[in-house]
C-alpha positions in Angstrom: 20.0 25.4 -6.5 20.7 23.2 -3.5 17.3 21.6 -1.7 17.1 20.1 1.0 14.9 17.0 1.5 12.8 17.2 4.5 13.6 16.1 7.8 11.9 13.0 9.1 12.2 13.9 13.1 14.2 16.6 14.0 13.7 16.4 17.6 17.0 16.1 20.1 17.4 13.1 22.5 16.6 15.8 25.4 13.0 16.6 23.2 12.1 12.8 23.1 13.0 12.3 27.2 10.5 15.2 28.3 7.9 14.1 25.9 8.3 10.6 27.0 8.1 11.4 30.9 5.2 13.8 29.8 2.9 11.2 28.0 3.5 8.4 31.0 3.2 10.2 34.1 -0.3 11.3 32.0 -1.5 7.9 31.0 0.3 6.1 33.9 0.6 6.2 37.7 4.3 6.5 37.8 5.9 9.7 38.5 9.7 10.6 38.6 11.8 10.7 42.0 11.0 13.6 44.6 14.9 13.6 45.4 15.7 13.8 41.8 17.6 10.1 41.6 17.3 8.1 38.7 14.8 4.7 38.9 13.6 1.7 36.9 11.2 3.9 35.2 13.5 6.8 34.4 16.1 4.2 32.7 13.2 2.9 30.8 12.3 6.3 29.9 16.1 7.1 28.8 17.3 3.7 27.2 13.4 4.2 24.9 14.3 7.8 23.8 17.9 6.8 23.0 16.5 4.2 20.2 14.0 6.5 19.1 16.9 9.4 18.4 18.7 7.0 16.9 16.3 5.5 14.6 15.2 8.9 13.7 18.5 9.7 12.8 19.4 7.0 10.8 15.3 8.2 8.6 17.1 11.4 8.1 20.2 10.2 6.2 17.9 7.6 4.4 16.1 11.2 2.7 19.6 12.4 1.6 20.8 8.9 0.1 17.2 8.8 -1.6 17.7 12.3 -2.9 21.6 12.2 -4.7 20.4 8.5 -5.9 17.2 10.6 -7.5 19.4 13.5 -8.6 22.1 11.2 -9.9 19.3 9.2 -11.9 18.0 12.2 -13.8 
């Protein structure tokens, strides 16, 4: 029987942008571009969600290393 352990944050680097740009043009005045060009914000936005996939990433192998070091205690 193979399990799985759980994943930590499973959402893509695209998921965490358009939440991101969702939660601060609600809680903020900024709002993206009308001609579509990238600004200060929008960088902000993209260099924040590229840590945050990362780190997320890096939580989801810690569950695997965690689970064979479990399994290859018992």
């Amino acid at each position: 029987m193979n399990i799985q352990p759980p994943k930590i944050d499973d959402r893509s680097y695209d998921d965490i942008v358009k939440e991101t740009t969702d939660l601060v043009g609600k809680y903020t005045d900024w709002k993206p571009r009308d001609d579509g060009q990238p600004d200060a914000g929008l960088a902000l936005i993209r260099i924040f969600s590229k840590l945050a996939h990362l780190v997320s990433d890096r939580l989801n192998k810690v569950a695997d290393k965690t689970y064979l070091a479990f399994v290859d205690f018992i």
